[in-house]
C-alpha positions in Angstrom: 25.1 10.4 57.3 25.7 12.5 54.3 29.3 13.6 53.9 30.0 17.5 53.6 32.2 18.6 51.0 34.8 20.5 51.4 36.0 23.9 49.6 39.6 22.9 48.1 42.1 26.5 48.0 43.6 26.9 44.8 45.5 28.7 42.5 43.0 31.5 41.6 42.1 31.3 37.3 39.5 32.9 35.8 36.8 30.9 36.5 32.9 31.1 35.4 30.1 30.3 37.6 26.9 30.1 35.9 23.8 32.0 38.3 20.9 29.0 37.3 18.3 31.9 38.2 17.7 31.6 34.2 17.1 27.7 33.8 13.8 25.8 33.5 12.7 25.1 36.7 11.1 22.5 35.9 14.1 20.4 35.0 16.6 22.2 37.2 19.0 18.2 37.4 18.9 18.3 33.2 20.2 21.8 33.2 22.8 21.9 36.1 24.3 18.4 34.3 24.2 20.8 30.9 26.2 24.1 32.7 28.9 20.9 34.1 28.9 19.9 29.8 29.7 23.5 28.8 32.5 23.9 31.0 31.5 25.7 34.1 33.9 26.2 36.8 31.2 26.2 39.5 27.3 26.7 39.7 26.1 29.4 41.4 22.5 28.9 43.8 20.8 32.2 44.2 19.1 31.9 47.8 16.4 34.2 48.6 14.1 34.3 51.4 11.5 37.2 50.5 12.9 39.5 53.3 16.7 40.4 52.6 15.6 40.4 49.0 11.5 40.8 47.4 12.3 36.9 45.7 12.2 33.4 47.2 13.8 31.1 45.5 15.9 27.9 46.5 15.8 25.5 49.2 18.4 23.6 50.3 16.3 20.0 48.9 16.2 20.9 45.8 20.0 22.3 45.7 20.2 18.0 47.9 18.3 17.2 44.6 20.3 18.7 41.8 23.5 17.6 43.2 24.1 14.2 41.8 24.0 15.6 38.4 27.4 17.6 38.4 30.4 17.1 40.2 31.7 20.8 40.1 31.5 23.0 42.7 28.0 24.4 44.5 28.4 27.8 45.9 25.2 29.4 47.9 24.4 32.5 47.9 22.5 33.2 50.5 20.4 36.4 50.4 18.9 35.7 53.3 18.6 36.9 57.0 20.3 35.5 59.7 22.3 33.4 57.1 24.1 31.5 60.2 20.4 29.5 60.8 20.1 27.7 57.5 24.1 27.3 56.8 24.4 24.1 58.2 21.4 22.9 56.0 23.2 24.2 52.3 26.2 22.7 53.6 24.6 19.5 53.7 22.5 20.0 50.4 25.9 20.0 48.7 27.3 23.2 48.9 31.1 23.8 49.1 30.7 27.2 49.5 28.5 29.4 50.8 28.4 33.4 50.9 26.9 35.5 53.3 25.7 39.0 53.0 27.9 42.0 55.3 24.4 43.5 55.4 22.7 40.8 56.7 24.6 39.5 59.4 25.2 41.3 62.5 27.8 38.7 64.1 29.7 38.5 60.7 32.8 36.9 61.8 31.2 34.9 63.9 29.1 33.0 61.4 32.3 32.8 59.0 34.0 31.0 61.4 30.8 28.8 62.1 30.4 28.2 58.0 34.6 27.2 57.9 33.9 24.6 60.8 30.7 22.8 59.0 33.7 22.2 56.2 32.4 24.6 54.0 34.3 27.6 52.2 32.9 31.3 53.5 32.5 34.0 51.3 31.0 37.5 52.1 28.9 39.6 49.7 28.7 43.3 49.1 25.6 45.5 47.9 26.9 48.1 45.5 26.4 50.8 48.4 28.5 48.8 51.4 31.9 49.9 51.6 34.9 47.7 51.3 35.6 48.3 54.9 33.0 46.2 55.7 34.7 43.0 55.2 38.6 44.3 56.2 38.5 42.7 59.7 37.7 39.2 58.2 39.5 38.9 55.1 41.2 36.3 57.2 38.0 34.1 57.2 37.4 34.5 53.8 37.8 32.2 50.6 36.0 34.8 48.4 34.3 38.0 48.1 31.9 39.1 46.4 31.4 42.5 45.0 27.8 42.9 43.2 27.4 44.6 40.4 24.2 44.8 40.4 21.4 45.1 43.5 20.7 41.8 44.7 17.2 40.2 44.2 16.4 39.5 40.6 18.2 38.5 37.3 18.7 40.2 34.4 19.6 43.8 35.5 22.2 45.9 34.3 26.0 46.4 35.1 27.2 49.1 37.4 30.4 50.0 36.0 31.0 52.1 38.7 31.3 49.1 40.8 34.9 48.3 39.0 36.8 51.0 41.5 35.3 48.5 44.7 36.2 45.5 42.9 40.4 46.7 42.6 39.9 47.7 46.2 39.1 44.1 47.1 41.4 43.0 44.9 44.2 44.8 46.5 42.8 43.9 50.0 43.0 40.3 49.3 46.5 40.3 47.5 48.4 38.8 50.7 45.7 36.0 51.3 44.0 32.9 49.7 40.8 34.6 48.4 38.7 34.9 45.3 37.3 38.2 44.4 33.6 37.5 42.4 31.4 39.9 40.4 27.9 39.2 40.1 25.6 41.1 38.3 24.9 41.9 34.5 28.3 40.3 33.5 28.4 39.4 29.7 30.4 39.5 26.5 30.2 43.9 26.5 30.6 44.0 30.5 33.6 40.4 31.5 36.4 42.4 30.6 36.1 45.8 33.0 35.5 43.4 35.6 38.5 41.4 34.9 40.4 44.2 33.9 39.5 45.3 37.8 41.2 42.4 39.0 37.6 39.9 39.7 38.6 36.0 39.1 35.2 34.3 39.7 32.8 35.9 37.0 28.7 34.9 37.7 26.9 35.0 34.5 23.1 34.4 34.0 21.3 35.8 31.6 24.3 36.2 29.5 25.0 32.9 29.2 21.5 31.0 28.5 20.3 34.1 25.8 23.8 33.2 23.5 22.5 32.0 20.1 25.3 29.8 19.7 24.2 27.9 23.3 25.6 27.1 26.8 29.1 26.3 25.6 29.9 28.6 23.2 29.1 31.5 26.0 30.9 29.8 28.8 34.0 29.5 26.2 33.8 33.0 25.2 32.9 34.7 28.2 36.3 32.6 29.6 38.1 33.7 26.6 37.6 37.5 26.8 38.7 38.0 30.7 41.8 35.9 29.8 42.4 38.2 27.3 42.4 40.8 29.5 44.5 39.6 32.4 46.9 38.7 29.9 47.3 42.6 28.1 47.4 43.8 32.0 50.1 41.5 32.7 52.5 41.9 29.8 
């Protein structure tokens, strides 16, 4: 029987979690083993079923497949509906972590709690039009939120900015518990900073990272280096 990981609570650092929407395919083991060599904090599994979003994308047997070539963290995020009916399955493809759409989930708090007793961390997601509120009567179930930045479904888009304002709202919502606050969504070099500056600890990068000249590492280390930059002039 496989044994299901569990999400470890932690002191909350900037941490980067690579999106592997942009990486070959074809050699998805090679390039999740390359992300753990350039430093990554996490990987990041964009699930998408072709309803909640107009993209499929990963299964949980090839996420089962990938995981013996990095030891850092899986997150799922699932873009899916009904997300409660194929949690159990990312949870046993690996998956420490697994986030759940407010939009997509009419029993929210109900499949939190059903994600936290599979021994998995639960995170929710918000599109860039649900409010905040949405998520205020489970912060308690939650080990991270994540605010998009950009509408879910396909890699590459642009940054809202505008996004910033709901990303120190969740910030400030989360300040008495044990929860991350992620952006995901056209984060890069020009783009880490407002959303660090905002008050965002987990920082999903994809195209960003795999179009740096320099490669993999350098872009981990730089994207890294500019929100600690930030977090450090906001705090002296």
């Amino acid at each position: 029987m496989r044994v299901r990981p569990t999400y470890r609570r932690r002191v909350r650092p900037i941490e980067i979690a690579p999106s592997v929407l942009p990486a070959d395919f074809s050699r998805l083991g090679e390039e999740v083993a390359a992300l753990e060599e350039a430093g990554v904090d996490r990987i990041q599994w964009d699930v998408m079923d072709g309803r909640f979003v107009p993209n499929l994308t990963f299964g949980p047997d090839v996420i089962a497949a990938c995981r013996p070539y990095a030891s850092v963290l899986f997150e799922a995020h699932l873009m899916v509906e009904e997300p409660v009916l194929l949690a159990e399955r990312y949870v046993e493809a690996g998956c420490g972590l697994l986030i759940v759409h407010a939009e997509a989930d009419r029993h929210l708090h109900r499949t939190l709690g059903a994600i936290k007793a599979m021994g998995a961390g639960a995170g929710v997601a918000l599109n860039p039009s649900t409010p905040v509120d949405a998520v205020r009567h489970v912060v308690d179930l939650c080990d991270l939120i994540l605010v998009m930045t950009v509408n879910p479904g396909f890699g590459g888009q642009k940054y809202i900015a505008t996004m910033e304002e709901k990303v120190a709202e969740v910030a400030a919502l989360v300040e008495d518990f044990d929860c991350d606050v992620e952006v995901d969504g056209g984060i890069g070099p020009d783009t880490v900073g407002g959303a660090a500056a905002a008050g965002a600890n987990v920082l999903v990068a994809g195209s960003a990272l795999y179009r740096d000249p320099e490669g993999l590492k350098h872009a981990v280390a730089d994207l890294r280096a500019r929100a600690e930059a930030v977090r450090a002039g906001s705090s002296a």
